[in-house]
C-alpha positions in Angstrom: 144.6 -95.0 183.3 145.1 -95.9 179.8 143.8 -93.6 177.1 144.4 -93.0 173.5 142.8 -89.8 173.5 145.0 -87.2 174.4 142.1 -85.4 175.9 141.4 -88.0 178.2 144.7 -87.7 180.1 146.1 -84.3 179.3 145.4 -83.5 182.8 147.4 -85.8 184.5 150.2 -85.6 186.6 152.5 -87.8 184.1 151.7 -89.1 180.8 153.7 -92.3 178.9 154.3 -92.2 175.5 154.2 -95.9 174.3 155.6 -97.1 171.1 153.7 -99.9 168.7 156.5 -102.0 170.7 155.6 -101.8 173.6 158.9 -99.4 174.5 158.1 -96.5 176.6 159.7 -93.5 175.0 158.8 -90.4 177.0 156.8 -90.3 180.6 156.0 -86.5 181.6 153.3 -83.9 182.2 151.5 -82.7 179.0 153.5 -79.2 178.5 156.7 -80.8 179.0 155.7 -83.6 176.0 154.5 -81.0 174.1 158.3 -79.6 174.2 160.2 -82.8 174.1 158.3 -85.3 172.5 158.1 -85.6 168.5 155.9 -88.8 169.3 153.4 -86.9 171.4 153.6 -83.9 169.2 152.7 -85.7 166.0 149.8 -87.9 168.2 148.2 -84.0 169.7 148.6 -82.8 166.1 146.0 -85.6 164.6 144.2 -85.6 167.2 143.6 -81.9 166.5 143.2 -82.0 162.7 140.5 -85.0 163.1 138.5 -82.7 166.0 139.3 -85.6 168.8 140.5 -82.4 170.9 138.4 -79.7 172.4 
């Protein structure tokens, strides 16, 4: 699946993070990017702030 919505995909079993690049930076389960993942972090954070999330 590819998503941009976080909400889409928080649910699966592993999630790439994908730079403008093309480079695949991080590939993990939701809590774990959450943890490790600026990238992710800062993508869940405006996701939040704009109500994409529920």
């Amino acid at each position: 699946m590819i998503a941009q919505r976080i909400a889409s995909v928080k649910t699966a079993d592993r999630i790439a993070v994908i730079e403008s690049d093309g480079t695949i930076v991080h590939c993990a389960p939701h809590d774990v990017l959450m943890r490790e993942s600026e990238t992710y972090r800062d993508i869940y954070a405006s996701q939040v702030k704009s109500g994409s999330l529920p």
